[in-house]
N, C-alpha and C positions, 0 to 999 in steps of 0.2 A: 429729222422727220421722215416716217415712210413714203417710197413713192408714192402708195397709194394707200386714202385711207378712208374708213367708212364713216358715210354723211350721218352723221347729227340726224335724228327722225325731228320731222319737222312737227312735233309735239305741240298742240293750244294746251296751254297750264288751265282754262278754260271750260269743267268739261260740259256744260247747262248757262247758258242766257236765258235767263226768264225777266226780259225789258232788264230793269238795275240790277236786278241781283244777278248774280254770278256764282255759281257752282263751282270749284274748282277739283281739278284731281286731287289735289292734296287735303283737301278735305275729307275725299271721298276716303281716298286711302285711311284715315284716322277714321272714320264708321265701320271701315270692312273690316279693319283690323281689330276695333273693339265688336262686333257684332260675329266675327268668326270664331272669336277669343273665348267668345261667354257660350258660344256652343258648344264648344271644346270643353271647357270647364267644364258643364252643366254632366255630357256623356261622362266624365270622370268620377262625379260626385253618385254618378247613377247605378256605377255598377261598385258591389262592394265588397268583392273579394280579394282588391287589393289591397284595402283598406283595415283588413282586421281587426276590426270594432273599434278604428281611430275615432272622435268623436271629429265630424265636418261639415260644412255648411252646407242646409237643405237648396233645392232649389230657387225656394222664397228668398232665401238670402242671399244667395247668387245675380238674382235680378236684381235687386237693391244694390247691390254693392256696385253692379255696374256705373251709378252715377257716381259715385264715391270716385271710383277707378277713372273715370274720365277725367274729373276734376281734377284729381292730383297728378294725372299724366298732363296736362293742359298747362295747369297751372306752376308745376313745377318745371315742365318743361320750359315754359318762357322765363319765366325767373332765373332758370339756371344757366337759360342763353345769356341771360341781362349779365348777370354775377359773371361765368366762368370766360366767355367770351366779347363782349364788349361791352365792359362798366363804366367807361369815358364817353362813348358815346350814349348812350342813356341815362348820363349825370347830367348830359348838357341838354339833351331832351327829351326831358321823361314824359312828355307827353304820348310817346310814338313805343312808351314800354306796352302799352294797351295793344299797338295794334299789330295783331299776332296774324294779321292777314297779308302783310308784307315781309312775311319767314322769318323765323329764327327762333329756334325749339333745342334745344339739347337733349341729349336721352339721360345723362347724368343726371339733370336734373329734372324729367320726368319720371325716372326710378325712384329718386328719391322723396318725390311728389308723392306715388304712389305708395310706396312704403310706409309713411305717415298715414295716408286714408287708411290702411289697413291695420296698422295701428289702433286708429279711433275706430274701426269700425266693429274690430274686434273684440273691442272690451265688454265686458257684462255676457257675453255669446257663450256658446257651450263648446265653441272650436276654441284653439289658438289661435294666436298671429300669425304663427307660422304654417298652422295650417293654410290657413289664406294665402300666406306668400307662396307657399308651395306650390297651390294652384296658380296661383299669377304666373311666377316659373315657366309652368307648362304651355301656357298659351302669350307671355310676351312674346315668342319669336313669332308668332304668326303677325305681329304688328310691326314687328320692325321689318318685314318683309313687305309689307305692303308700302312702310313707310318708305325706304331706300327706291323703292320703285316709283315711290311720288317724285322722290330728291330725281330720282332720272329725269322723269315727265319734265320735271320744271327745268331742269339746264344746270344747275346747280352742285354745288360740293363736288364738283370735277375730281378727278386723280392729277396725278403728275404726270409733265413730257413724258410720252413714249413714243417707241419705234415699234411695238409689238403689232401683229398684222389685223388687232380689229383694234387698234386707236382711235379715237376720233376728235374731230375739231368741234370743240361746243358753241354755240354762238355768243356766250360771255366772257368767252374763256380766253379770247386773241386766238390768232390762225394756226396756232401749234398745235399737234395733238396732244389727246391726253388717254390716259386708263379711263374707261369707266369705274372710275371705283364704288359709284352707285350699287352696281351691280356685282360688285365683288359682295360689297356689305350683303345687298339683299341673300346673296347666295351660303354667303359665311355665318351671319347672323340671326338670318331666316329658316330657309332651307335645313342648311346641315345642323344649327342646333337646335329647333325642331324637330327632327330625323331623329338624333341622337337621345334628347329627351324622352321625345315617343318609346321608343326602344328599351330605355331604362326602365320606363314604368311600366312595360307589358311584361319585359322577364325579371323584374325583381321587385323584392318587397320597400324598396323607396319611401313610398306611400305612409309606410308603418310608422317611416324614422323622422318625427318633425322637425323639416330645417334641413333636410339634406339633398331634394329636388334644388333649394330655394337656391341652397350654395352652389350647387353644381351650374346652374343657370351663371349665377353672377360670376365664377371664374368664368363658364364656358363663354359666355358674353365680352367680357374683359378680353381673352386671351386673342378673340376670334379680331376686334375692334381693335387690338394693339399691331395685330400682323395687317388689316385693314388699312392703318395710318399709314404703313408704308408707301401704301400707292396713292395717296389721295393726299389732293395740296391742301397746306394749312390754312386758316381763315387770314384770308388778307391782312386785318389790320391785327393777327398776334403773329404770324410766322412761324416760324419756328424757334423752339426756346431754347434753353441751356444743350450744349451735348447734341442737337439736331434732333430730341423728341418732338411732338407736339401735344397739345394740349388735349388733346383727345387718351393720348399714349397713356398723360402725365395722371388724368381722371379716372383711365383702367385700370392703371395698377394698384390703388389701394379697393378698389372692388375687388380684383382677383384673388387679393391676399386677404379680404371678409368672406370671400366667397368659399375660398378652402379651407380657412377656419371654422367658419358653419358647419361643413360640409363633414370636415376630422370632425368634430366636437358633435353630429348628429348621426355620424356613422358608429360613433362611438358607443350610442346610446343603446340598449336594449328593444329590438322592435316589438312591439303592438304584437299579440298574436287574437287568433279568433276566441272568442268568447265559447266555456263550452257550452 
């Protein structure tokens, strides 16, 4: 443990009392991130010269599908906590699988949540499916950035011991320091593939090739979430598995390898060009 290491922000998970109800940050974080997300969209779909007469969803549709996107981020998200990380305990009480106000979300399985809505939402529409994932693509890192930032707020999904000079002791965590790995994610996941996404679709034609934003997203995500695992302690009741991955590692790596499949197999394709 470092001589010295930095306090824990003395965070309320709390962030509105109005008498019983309760607001929390991590709520908030899951509105900012779908309500910054669909602005994002909306400027993408608005301007259309990167688009070269791709056929994509007007704005009407954009606002619709936000409820669509919620849901299956929501709903997949808990589902896939239940499934990929604790199905023992919520075989033995499935009553507390409902109550998603006491944490546990996975992103594996809110990808996969949403993936489906877009799916269904797509059909009969004059876009693709991958049109839509494509923009999803673009604007999930703006929610996993919000959300890593909640995981801070709350005390939560700590990192591993360290000695490194901004460690810190979490208050759930026992007196040891740990990585904020919170904060690695929000910056890995958020941040820089954001940054990186933005950047592909301003100098290149992306946009044209459907499925190729989408892949680039899901290796970028994967890869970013595998080197992330390193620092950040596995969920208590799985550990660590075979070989010293975790389960997080183990749910990246066949994303990264759909992700660059997509990605070959759409870069492959012939872009869209403008209509004369």
């Amino acid at each position: 443990m470092p001589l010295y290491v930095l306090p824990f922000p003395a965070f309320d998970p709390i962030a509105v009392q109005l008498g019983p109800l309760a607001i929390r940050w991590y709520a908030l974080a899951y509105i900012a991130g779908i309500l910054i997300g669909w602005w994002w969209v909306r400027r993408l779909i608005a301007d259309d010269r990167p688009w070269g007469g791709r056929p994509r969803p007007n704005a009407p549709e954009i606002d619709d599908f936000v409820l669509w996107a919620t849901l299956g981020i929501v709903l997949g998200g808990r589902i896939g906590y239940v499934l990929f990380y604790n199905p023992a305990h919520y075989l033995a009480n499935p009553s507390e699988i409902v109550m998603v106000w006491k944490g546990g979300m996975a992103f594996h399985g809110g990808f996969l949540g949403s993936v489906a809505a877009m799916v269904l939402f797509a059909r009969g529409r004059s876009f693709s499916f991958l049109t839509l994932f494509d923009l999803f693509a673009a604007a999930a890192p703006i929610g996993l950035f919000f959300g890593r930032l909640a995981n801070f707020v709350n005390g939560e999904l700590w990192g591993r011991t360290s000695d490194v000079a901004w460690a810190m002791v979490f208050p759930y965590a026992g007196p040891v320091a740990r990585h904020p790995s919170q904060l690695y994610e929000a910056a890995l996941e958020g941040v820089l593939l954001f940054a990186v996404l933005a950047v592909i679709v301003a100098r290149t034609d992306v946009l044209r090739r459907p499925g190729l934003l989408a892949g680039l997203f899901a290796t970028g995500y994967g890869l970013a979430r595998i080197a992330a695992e390193f620092f950040r302690e596995p969920d208590a009741q799985l550990g660590f598995l075979a070989g010293g991955v975790t389960m997080g590692q183990v749910l990246s790596l066949p994303m990264v390898a759909a992700g660059l499949a997509l990605a070959i197999w759409a870069a492959r394709r012939v872009p869209r060009s403008d209509p004369p």
